[in-house]
N, C-alpha and C positions, 0 to 999 in steps of 0.2 A: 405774270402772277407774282414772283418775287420782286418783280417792281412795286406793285400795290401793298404789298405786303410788306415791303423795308416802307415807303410809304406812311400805313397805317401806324405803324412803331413807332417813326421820325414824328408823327405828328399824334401822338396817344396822349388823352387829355386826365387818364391816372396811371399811377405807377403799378396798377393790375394792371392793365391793358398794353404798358410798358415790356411787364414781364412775360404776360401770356406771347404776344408777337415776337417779342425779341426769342422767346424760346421756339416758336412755330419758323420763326427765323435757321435758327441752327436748326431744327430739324428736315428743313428742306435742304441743309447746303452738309447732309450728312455725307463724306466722305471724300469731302475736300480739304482736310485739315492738310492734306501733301502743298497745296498750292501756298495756304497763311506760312506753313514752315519754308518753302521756296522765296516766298517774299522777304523772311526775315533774314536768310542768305544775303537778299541785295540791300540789306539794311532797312528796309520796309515793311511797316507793324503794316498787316493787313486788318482795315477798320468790321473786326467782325461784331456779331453782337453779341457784346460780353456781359455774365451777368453784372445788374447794375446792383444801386447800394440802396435795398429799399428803407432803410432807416431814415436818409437824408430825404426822401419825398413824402415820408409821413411824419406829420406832426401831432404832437400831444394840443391837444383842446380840452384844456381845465378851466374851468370857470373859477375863475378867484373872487372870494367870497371874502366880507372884511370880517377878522374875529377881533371880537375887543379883549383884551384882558381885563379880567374882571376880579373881586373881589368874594369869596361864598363866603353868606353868613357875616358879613366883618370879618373873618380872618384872613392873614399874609397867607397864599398859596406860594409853597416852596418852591425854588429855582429849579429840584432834582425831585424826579420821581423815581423810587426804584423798582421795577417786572423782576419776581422773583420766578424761575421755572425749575422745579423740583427743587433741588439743594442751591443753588445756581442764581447769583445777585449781578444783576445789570445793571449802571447808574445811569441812566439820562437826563437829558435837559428836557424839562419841563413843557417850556413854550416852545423846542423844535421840535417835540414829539409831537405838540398838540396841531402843528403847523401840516404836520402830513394829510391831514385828510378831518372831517367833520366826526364821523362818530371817536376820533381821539381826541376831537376837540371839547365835544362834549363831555369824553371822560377826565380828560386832567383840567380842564378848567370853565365845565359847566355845571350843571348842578345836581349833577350822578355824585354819589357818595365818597366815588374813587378821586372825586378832585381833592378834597379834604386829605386823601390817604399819602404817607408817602411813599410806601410798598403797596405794590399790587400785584396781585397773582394770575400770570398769564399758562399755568401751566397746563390746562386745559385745549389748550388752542393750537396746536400742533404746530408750533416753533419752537429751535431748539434753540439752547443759549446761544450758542454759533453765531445762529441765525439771527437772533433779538439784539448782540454784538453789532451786526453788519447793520443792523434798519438803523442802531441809535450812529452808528458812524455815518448813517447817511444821511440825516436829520440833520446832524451837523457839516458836512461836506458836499453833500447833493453827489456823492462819488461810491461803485460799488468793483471798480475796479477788479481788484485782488480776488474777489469773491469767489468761491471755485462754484461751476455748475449744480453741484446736487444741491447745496446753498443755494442757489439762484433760483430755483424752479421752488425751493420752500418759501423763501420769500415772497415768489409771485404769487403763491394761492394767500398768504397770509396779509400778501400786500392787497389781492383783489377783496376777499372776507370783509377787511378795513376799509373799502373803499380808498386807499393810499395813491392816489391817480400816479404823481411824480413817481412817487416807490415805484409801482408799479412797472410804466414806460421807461423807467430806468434799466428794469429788470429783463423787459419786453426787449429793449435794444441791447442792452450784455447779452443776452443769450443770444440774440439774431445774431451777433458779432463771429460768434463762436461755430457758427455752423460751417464744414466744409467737404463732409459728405453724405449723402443718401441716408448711411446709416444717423449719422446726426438730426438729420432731418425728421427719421424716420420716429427718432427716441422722443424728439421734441414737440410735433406735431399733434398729439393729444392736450398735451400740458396746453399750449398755443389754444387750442379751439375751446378748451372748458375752461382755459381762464379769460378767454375774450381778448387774446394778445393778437394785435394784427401784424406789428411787424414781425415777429416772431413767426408768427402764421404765412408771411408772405414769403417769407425768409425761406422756410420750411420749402413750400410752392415751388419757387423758382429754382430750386438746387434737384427738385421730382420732377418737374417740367422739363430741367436741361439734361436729363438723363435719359428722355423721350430717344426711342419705343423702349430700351431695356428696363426701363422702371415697371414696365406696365406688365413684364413676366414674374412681379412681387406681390402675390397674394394680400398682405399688408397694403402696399399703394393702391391696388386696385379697392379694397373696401376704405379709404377716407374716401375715395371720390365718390362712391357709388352708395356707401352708408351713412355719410356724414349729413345733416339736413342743413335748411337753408340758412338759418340764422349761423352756423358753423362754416357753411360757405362762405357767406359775405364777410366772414373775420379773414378767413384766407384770400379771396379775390374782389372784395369789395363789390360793385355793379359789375364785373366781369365775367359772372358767370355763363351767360351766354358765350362769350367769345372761348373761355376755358374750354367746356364742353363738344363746342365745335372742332378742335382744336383734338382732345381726348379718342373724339369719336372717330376722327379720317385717319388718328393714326392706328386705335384699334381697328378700323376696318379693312389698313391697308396688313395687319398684321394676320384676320380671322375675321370677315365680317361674317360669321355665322358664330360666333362665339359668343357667349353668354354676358362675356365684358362688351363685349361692341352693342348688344343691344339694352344692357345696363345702361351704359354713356348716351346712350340716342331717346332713351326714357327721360333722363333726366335733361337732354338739349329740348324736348317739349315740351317739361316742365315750365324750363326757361324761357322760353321764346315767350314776345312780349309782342311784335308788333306780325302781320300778315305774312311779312316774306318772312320773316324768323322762323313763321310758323309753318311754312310750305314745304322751307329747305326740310326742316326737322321730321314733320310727318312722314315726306316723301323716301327720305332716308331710312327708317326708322320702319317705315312699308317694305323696303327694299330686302331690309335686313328678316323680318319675318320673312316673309315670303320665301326665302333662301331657306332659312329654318321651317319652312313647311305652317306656320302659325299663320295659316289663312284666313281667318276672320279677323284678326288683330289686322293683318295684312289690310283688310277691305278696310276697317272702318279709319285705317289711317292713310290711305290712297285716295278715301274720300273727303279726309280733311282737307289733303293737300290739293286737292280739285279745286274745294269750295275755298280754298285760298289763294285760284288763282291761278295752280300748278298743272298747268294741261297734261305737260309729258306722265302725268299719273296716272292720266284713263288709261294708259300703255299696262299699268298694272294692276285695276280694273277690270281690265279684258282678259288678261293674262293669269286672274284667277277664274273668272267664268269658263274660261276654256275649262280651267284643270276640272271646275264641276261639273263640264259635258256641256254648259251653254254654250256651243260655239258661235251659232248664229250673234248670241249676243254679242259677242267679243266684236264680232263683223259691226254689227252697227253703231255700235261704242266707237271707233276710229272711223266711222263712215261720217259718224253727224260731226267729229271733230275735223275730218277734212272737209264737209263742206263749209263748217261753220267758222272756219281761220282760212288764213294764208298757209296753204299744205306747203309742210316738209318732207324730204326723206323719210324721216323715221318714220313718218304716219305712214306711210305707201308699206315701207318694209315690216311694219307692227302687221298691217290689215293683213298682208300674203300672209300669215301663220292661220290666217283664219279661212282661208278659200282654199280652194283648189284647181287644177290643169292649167287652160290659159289664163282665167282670171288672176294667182298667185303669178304665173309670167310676167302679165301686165304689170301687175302691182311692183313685182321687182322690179321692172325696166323703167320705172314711173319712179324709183326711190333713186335708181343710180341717175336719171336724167336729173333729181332736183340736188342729190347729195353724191356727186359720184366715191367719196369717201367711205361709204358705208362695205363693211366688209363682206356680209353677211351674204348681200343678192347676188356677186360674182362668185363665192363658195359653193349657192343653191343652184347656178344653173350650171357651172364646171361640173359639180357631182350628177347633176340630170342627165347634160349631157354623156357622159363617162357611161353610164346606165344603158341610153341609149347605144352606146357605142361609135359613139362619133367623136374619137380619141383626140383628132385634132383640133376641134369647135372648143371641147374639154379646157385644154392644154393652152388654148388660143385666150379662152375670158379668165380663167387663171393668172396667165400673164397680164394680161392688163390692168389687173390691179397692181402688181407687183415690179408695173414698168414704173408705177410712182409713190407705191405706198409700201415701204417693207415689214409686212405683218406675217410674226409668226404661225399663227392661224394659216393663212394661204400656203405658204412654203411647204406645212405640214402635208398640207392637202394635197398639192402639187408631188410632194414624195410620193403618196399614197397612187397618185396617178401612173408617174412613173416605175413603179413595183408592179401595176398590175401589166405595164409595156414591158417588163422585165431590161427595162433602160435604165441598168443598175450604177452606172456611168453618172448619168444625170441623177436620180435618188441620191445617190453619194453626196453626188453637188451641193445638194440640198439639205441634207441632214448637217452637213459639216458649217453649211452656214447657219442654220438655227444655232447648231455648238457653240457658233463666233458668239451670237448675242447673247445665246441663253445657257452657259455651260449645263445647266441642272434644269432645263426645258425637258417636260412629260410632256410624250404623245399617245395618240389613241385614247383622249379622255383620260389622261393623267396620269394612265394605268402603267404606260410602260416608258422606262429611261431613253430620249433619243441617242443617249450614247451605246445604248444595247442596240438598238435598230442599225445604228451606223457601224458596229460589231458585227454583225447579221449580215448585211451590204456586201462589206468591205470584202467578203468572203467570196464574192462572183466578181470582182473584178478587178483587174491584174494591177499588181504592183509597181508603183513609180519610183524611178531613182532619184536624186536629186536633179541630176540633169533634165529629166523627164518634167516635173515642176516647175525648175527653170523656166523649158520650152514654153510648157502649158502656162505659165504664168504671163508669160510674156506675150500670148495667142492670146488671153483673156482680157491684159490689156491693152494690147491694141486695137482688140473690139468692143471695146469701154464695154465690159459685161463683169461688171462689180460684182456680180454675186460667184460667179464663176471665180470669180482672181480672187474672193474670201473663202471659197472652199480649197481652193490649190496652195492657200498660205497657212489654213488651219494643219491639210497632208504635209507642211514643211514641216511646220512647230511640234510634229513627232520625232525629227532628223535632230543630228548632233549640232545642225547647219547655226550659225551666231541665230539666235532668239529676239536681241534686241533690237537687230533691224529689220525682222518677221513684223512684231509685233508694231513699228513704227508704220512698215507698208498697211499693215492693217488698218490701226488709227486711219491714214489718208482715205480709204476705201471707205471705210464708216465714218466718217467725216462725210463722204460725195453722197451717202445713199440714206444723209439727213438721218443718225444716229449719232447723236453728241454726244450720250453720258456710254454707251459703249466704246467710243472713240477715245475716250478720254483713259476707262480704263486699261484699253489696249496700251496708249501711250505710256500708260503710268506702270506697266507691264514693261515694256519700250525700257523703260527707266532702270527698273528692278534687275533687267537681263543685260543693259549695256555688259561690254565687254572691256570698257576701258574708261575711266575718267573724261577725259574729252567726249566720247559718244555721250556717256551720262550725263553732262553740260549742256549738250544738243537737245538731249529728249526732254529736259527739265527747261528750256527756254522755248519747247513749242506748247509744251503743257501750260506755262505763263501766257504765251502769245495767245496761243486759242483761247483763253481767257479771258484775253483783255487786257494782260499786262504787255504791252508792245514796248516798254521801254526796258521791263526787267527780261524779258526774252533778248533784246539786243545787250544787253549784260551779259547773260550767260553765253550768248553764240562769242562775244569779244574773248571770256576768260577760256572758251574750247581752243577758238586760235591761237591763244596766251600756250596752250600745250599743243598744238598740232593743227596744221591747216588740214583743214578734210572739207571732201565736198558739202556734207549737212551742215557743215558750221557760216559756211559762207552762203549757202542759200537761206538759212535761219536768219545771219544778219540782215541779207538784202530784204526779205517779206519783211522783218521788224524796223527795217531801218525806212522802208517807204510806209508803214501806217503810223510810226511812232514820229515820225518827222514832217512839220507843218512847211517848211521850207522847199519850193518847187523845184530848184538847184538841187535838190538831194538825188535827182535822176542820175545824173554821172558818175555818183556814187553806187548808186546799184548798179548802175552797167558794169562798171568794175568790179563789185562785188561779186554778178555771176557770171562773171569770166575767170576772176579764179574759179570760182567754184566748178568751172569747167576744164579746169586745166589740173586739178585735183582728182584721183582713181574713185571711178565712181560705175554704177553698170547701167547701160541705155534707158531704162524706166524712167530713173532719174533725171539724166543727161538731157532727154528727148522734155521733162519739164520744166528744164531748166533753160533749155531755147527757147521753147515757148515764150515763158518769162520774161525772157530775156529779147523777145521779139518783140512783146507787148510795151517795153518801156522805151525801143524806140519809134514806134508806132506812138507813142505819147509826145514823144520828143519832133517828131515830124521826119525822121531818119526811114523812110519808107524802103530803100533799096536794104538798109544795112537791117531790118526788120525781115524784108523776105526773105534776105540769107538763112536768118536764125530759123525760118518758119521750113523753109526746103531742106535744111541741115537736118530737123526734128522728124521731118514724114520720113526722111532717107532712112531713118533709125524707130520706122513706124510711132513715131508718136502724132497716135490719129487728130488728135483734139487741135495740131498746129494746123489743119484744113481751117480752123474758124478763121486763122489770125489769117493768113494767109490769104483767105477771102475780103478779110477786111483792108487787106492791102491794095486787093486789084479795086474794089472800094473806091478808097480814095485817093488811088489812081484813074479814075472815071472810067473802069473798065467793069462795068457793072454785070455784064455778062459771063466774065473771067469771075467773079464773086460769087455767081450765080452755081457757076460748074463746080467751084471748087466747094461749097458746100453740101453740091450732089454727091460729091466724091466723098464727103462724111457719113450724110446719110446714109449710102448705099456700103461704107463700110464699118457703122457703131450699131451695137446691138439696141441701146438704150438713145436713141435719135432723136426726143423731143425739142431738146435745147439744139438742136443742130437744122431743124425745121423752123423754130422761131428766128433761127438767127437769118436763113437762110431768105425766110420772107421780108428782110428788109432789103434783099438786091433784084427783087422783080415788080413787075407790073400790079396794080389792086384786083384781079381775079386772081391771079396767080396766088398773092398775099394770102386771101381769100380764104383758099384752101389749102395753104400752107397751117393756117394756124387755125384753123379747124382741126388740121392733125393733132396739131401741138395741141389743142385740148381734147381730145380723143387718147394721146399715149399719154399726154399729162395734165388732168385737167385740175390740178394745184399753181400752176403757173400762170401770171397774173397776168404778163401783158398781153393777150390776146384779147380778152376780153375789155381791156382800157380800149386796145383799137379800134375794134367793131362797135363800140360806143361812141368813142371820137368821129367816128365815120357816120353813125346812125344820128350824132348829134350837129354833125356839117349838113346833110342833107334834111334837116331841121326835126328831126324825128324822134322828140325828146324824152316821151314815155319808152319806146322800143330801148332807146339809149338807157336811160335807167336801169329799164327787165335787165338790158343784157349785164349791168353790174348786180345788180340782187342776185340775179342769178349765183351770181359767182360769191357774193358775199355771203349767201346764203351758210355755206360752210368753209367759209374763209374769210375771217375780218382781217383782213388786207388794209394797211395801213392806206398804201395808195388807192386801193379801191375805193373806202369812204371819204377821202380826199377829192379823189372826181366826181363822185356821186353827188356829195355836198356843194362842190361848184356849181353841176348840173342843178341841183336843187337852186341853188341860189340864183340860177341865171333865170330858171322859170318862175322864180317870184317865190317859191316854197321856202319862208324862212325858217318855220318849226322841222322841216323834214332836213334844211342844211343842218340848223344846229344839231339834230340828232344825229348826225353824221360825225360832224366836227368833233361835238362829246366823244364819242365813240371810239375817234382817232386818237381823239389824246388821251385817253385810257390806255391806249396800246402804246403810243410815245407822247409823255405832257409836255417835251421841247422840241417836237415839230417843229420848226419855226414858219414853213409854207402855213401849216393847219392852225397855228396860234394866231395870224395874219388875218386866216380865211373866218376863222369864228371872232376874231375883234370885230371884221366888217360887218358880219352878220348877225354876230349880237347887238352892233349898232342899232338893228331895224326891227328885231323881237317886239312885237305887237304887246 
């Protein structure tokens, strides 16, 4: 999304659309301003997007018109006219006054009365001498430099009055010049819109834009958007008011969408909207939001626009007001004639169950998780049934399996709740304390109560850990790769006096593994805050760069850690940064050495145990087989479970594929979370074996792709090209997998389907536009577009 979005900016065809994105820009990359000041550290301006200069993209468009000098009556008109205002004589030049604009042309040298005159009385006209000083110095200078502001805003009503275009835009861009915060904006912004000043106006815009969301708790900001009308818009956003809007609305909805401003904002994005899909998004949003606020006929009639433009997932809210009027039946055929009459998704199955009931609702849920197994809602509704029924461990059992691959708050809750009623205050704990990890200020039971009171509550039935005791437990959690366990046992440290910033770092790693990036990140940055020492602080700020993206400025920072103390994280920081940031194949010798200090450096087994691994893996690259299984047997000795993969991989490509076979059983049968250990495991057997190997593998995790690439590769050797296809839709269905449309589109192409390759190919590079395999596969295939 941030790709299409820097994107659209990079390629924005006015400097409204400029400003809107570049500000939608910074508000997505809210609270990464640690990383831009880490870069400038390594001497490195991070290219963010800053506001630009809207002056220099708008131009004044004057029509120059030829005036003649003329003659009234036969007499010389004089060189100097003088604007008397009250007591107060101005002299100016004649023909540069008349030069500013037509109706002064008219007056000093057409054949109004005043051309004849050489005093004229402007005092009427609300400019003060000041003022009338600065317009005749700009007549003759074209400059208003010096001018001070409350002068400036007099001249522009007096320049606008006059029709004084240059005056004017002179005015328009001194003042934009001058803006540089909120409150400037805020003073300026009427003047801007009543006197039809766009740069000024834009000026205004982009400095309330880049203040996004805190601008939007400003009573003031919030009525220019919401009261301003259209002709006052288009001074400030030109044709971008759609994009504004859109822009206003996600971020009020993500602040209050039942608030009066969010659905102010979504009023006026369908005003906007011009063409069908504008019109779909808007409706459907704008339905969502009533509906939230209980305004159910607004609700219907704009659920129904968005239908009739197009926007299926709306009969969802359609349905979902007839229930609330007691039609339920209707609800039921509203999603029945939309499943028969599409390619049924998930949602449609999991929308219809609200509307049945006993086995039908069953079916329907089993029927949402077999098309979307993402969906959160059907594994909550049948854990809680069964829980009801009493069949604690069926419960406990579809619980888990969302949560072997998807870590949603919503379930974990649930799973507490399960475990409170087994009075398994052990495991509840577990649980509550990793909600803590993600969500410190997470409300459970329907929002009502703090889960930090709950885990207050807990904590009280079950017995106190020492440090030692964590240790252990830590250590038991991970070597049963059970992530969520080894986040609740490191939340119970970070009460301890114990160092903080290497709590906080084991964290990051953990959420990092359980696909939580912007949690991970702030742990790290936590990490940072709590080091204990310079050198550590250098460590944590060059993986915050790495996991970034910065692999050259994280091998900066790990070199200036050694610069003060070799320690184990500094030398494994180098080695990860030094093999992504370095294109040279030679660079392997250098990481082997790298994590061999880093092994000869005090460090505690957790570590140690991934740091052979590592350290296995790169001579398993190198072709160093024996000096690999060392590293891999060294790692189990000291339980690090995960060196079974490497270690399979060795007997591998030692053609001992049976010894590959076993030692990945021995993973299996000792990680809590086994699906990558099932996938891996099926590439050292037979194709039944494979079979149902990764059958599991989409069973504990059916977010992982290559299972489904296989059984299509296989359904597509045995020529069976439609089956080959279902089994990627399938999967694509709720996952555009970059390689999934990649194979599919091949497939397409191979069966002759060119409009269904390109649809693919598009697709793909949406998700990445320098594929280079997909940019390949769509040159050939748009070759033959019919």
């Amino acid at each position: 999304m941030r790709r299409s979005l820097r994107a659209a900016w990079q390629r924005a065809n006015t400097v409204y659309e400029k400003l809107i994105f570049g500000a939608w820009l910074k508000y997505e990359k809210q609270g990464e301003e640690l990383i831009a000041d880490l870069l400038k550290t390594c001497g490195k301006c991070a290219k963010e997007f800053g506001p630009i200069d809207v002056a220099s993209h708008l131009s004044l468009d004057v029509a120059v018109n030829s005036q003649e000098r003329i003659l009234v009556n036969g007499n010389h008109i004089s060189q100097y006219v003088i604007f008397t205002i009250g007591n107060d004589k101005i002299i100016c030049d004649r023909h540069k006054m008349s030069e500013l604009s037509a109706p002064f042309h008219a007056m000093l040298k057409g054949s109004f009365s005043e051309s004849l005159s050489e005093t004229i009385d402007l005092s009427e006209n609300n400019i003060s001498p000041s003022g009338m000083r600065a317009i005749s110095y700009f007549s003759l200078t074209g400059s208003l430099y010096d001018v001070p502001p409350n002068l400036l805003l007099e001249i522009l009503v007096f320049a606008n009055k006059y029709c004084c275009e240059t005056l004017k835009d002179a005015c328009d861009r001194r003042l934009a010049s001058l803006i540089s915060s909120k409150e400037d904006a805020m003073e300026l912004i009427d003047y801007a819109l009543d006197e039809n000043s766009p740069v000024l106006a834009a000026s205004c815009l982009q400095v309330l834009l880049r203040d996004l969301p805190n601008c939007l708790n400003d009573n003031q900001v919030v009525e220019i958007f919401t009261q301003s009308n259209r002709q006052q818009l288009a001074v400030m956003v030109g044709p971008g008011l759609f994009s504004l809007y859109c822009l206003l609305s996600e971020v009020s909805m993500n602040l209050n969408p039942r608030s009066d401003t969010t659905a102010q904002f979504l009023v006026r994005l369908v005003d906007f909207a011009e063409t069908d899909k504008q019109r779909l998004l808007a409706f459907h949003q704008l339905g969502c939001v009533r509906l939230l606020r209980k305004e159910y006929e607004e609700a219907h009639c704009l659920f129904e626009g968005a239908v009739n433009a197009g926007h299926i997932y709306s009969v969802a809210g359609l349905a979902r007001l007839d229930y609330i009027k007691g039609e339920k039946l209707l609800s039921f055929e509203k999603l029945s004639s939309v499943i028969s009459s599409v390619t049924p998704l998930g949602w449609m199955y999991q929308e219809r169950s609200l509307y049945c009931e006993g086995d039908n609702r069953w079916e329907d849920l089993e029927r949402a998780t077999d098309l979307d197994p993402t969906l959160i809602y059907p594994y909550m509704y049948r854990a809680a049934y069964l829980m009801r029924t009493q069949n604690v461990q069926a419960a406990l059992a579809e619980i888990n399996r969302i949560l072997g691959f998807k870590l949603s708050l919503e379930c974990l809750e649930l799973r507490f709740f399960l475990y409170l009623a087994l009075e398994d205050y052990k495991a509840a704990l577990c649980d509550v304390q990793a909600i803590l990890t993600l969500r410190p200020d997470y409300r459970m039971f329907e929002g009502r109560v703090a889960a930090s009171q709950f885990r207050t509550l807990v904590r009280e039935h079950v017995e106190h850990w020492t440090t030692a005791d964590c240790w252990a437990r830590l250590y038991d959690c991970w070597s049963a790769v059970d992530d969520i366990g080894s986040l609740s046992v490191i939340y119970q440290m970070l009460e301890s006096d114990a160092a903080k910033g290497v709590l906080y770092f084991r964290q990051s790693l953990l959420l990092l593994r359980l696909n939580c990036p912007e949690a991970a990140m702030r742990s790290l940055q936590l990490a940072r805050q709590h080091a204990s020492s310079e050198h550590e602080r250098l460590v944590y700020e060059g993986w915050i760069l790495y996991d970034t993206g910065h692999y050259e400025e994280g091998l900066q920072k790990a070199e200036e850690s050694i610069s003060i103390k070799r320690s184990f994280e500094a030398f494994f920081l180098k080695a990860y940064a030094l093999a992504d940031s370095s294109l040279d194949s030679s660079c392997s010798s250098t990481v082997v050495s790298l994590l061999e200090d880093a092994l000869k450096c005090p460090s505690d087994n957790l570590r140690k145990g991934q740091a052979l691994n590592n350290l296995g893996s790169v001579f398993v690259d190198c072709g160093k087989l024996d000096s690999a299984a060392d590293c891999y047997i060294n790692a189990l000795e000291i339980r690090h479970t995960r060196a079974h993969q490497g270690l399979a991989r060795v007997h591998f490509l030692k053609n001992d594929k049976a010894a590959a076979y076993n030692e990945m059983t021995k993973l299996i049968e000792k990680a809590k979370n086994n699906a990558s250990a099932y996938e891996k495991r099926s590439e050292y057997c037979d194709r039944e074996l494979t079979k149902a190997d990764l059958e599991m593998v989409t069973h504990l995790d059916p977010l992982r792709v290559y299972p489904y690439r296989y059984r299509a590769a296989v359904l597509m050797d045995n020529h069976k090209e439609e089956e080959a296809i279902g089994e990627l839709s399938r999967a694509i269905a709720f996952k555009a997998d970059l390689h999934l449309l990649h194979l599919r589109a091949a497939f397409h192409e191979h069966k002759g389907d060119v409009l269904g390759a390109l649809r693919d190919c598009r697709a793909a590079l949406s998700v990445d536009p320098n594929h280079q395999e997909m940019l390949e596969l769509h040159s050939r295939v748009n070759s033959h577009e019919p």
